[in-house]
N, C-alpha and C positions, 0 to 999 in steps of 0.2 A: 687503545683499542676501542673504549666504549665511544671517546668522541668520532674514532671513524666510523661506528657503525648508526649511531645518531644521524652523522650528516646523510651514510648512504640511505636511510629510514625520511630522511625529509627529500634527498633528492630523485626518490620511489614515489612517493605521492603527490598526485598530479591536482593541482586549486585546479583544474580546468575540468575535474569529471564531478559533477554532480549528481551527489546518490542520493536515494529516496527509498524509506525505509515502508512501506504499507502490509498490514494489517486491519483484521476484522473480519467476517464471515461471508457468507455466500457468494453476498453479492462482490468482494473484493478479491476472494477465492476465482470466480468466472463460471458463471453458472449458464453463459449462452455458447451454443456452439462456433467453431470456428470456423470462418467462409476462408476461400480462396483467396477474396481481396484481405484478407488480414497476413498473410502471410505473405507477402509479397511486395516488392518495394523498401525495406524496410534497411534504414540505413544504419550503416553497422556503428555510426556514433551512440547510436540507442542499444545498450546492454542488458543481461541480467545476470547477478549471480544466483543458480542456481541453488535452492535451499535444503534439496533434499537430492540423492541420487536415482539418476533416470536412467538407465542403460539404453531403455528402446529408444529416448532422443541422444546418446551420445553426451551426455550430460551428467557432472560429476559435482556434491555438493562443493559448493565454497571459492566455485570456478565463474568467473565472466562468459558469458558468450552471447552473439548477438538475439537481441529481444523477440526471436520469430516465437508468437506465444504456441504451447502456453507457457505461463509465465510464473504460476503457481504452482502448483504439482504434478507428476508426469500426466496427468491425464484432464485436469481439469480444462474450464473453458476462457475466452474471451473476458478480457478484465478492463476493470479503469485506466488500470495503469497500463494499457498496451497503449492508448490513443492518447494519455495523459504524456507518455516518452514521444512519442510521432513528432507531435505539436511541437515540445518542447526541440525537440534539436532540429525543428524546420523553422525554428525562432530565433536560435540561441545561435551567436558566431561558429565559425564552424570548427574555431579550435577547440568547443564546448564539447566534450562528449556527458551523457547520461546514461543512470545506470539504475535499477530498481531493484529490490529485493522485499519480493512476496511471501508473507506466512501469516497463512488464512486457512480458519475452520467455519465449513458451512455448520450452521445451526447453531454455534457457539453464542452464549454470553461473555460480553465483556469481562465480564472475572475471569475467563478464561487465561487472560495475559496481564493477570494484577498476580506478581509472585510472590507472594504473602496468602494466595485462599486460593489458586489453579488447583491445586492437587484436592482439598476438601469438594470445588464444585465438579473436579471430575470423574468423582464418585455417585453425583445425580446424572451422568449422561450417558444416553444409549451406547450399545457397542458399535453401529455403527461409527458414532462418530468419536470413538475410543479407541477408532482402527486408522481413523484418520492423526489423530493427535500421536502415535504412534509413530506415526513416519517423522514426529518431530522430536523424537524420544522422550513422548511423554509432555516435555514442556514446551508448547510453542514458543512462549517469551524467552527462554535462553536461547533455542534456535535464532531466533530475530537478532537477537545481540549477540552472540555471539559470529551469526553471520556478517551481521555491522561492524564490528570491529574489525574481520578480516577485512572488508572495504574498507574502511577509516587507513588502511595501508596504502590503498591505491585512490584516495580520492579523498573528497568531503561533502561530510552528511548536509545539504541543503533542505532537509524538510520532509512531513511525515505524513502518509498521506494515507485517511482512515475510512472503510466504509465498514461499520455494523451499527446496530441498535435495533434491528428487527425481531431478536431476540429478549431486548429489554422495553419490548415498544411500552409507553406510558411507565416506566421507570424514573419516578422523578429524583433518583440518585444518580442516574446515568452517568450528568455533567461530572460531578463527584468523583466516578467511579473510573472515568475518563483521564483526567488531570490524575491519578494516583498511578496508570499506567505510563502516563508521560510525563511525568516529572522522575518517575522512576526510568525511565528510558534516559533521559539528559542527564541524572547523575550515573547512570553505569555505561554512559558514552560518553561521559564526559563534555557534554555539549549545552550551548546557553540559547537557553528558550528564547532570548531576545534576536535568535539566528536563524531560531529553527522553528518556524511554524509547522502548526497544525492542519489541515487541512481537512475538510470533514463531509462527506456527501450524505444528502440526506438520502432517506427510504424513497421507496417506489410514489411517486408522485399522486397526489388523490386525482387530479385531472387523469389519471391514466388510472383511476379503481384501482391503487394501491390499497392493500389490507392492512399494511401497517403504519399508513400516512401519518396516520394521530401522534408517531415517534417524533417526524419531522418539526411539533410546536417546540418541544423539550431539545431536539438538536439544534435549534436556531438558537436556542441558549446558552450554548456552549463557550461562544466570545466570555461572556459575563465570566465563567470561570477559569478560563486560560487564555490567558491577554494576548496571544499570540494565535489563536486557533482562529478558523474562518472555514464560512459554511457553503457548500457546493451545492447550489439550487438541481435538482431533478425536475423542474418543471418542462412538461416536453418531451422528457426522455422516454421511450416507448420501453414497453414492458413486455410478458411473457405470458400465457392463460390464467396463471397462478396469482396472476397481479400480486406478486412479492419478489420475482427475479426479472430483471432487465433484459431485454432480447438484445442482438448483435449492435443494432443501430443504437438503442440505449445507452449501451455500455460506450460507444464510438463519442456520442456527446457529449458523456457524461465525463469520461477522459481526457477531453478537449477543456470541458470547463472546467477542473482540476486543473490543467495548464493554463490555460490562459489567467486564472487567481495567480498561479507559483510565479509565471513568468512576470504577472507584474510588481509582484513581492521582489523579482528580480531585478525591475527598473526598466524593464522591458515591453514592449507592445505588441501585440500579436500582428504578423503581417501576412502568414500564410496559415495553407490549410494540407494537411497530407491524407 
């Protein structure tokens, strides 16, 4: 009984769906609103499982369904990862489907999803955002893994795709503080760093009067501590009044070029544009 249920368990999981696991705050939460053109066109090889349950979208946690964001929580906005999936399956063969799962708190620090000190730091944070981490019962990081696993049924984890550090801008443990969340992520998915990069977008760009630019010295150092991580230029990417959240077109670029690093990590060239 157990070897049939083994083979049915490997002939359920498809090497051809590439999922991507992202996390980190605001800006990977989706902080621009959603236009028409985002919601349309969008080919159903691009997925997401839902992380939290949405009733007003038809949406249940822990369910596939096609990527029409948002993409993070029933209500949040436009993200990386909408235009970082587009890119990817207008690249990728077409037996390729992809699949993303978002859990993102705006405002959060990093420690937020190191599970060893979430729960001591989220005794310093407002109740707003103690209403947000709620919907993820409390711990965002099990939500993420725990949602990951249920994908690891029906796919493979290809890569992890991270926007915060606005919260720790000039944090020079950041790097540190980073690599303890994902090396903790590949032993409790069981997956080898030499497979699964990192992916890492910087802050609002100083060319765009980014207020937290000065993060972006300390992210571009992040290779040095996880041999596998690589850093997502925002240079260009237009931003919001606030010059700390990326507007629609922003976020549209800035998901592009998270695919276009993944796809060549993939052995792949980019030849279109969606």
């Amino acid at each position: 009984m157990g070897l049939f249920l083994l083979s049915l368990n490997a002939v359920a999981q498809d090497k051809n769906f590439y999922i991507f696991l992202c996390f980190g705050q605001s800006n990977m939460e989706g902080n621009a609103t959603i236009e028409p053109q985002d919601t349309i066109n969008i080919d159903s090889r691009f997925q997401v499982m839902e992380a939290v349950d949405c009733p007003g979208l038809n949406r249940t946690k822990g369910n596939w369904y096609t990527a029409v964001p948002p993409l993070c929580r029933c209500k949040t906005g436009l993200t990386p990862a909408d235009y970082f999936g587009r890119e990817l399956v207008a690249n990728l063969p077409e037996k390729v489907r992809v699949g993303v799962i978002n859990v993102a708190i705006g405002g959060c620090k990093i420690e937020l999803f190191d599970k060893d000190r979430y729960e001591s730091y989220i005794t310093t944070v407002p109740g707003w955002m103690k209403n947000f981490i709620n919907e993820y019962d409390g711990n965002p990081y099990a939500r993420l893994v725990g949602m990951a696993k249920l994908a690891q049924k029906d796919g493979v984890i290809k890569g992890i795709l991270l926007h915060q550090g606005e919260s720790n801008t000039n944090d020079t443990l950041w790097t540190k503080k980073v690599k303890v969340v994902y090396d903790n992520l590949m032993s409790d998915l069981d997956l080898k760093p030499g497979k699964v990069p990192l992916l890492a977008g910087e802050t609002v760009n100083a060319d765009q009067g980014g207020i937290c630019a000065s993060m972006n010295r300390i992210i571009a150092t992040l290779p040095q501590t996880i041999k596998n991580a690589h850093v997502i230029s925002s240079a260009g990417c237009t931003d919001k009044s606030d010059n700390l959240h990326f507007d629609a077109a922003g976020y549209r670029e800035l998901g592009k070029r998270y695919a276009t690093q993944m796809l060549s990590l993939l052995g792949y060239k980019p030849n279109a544009t969606n």
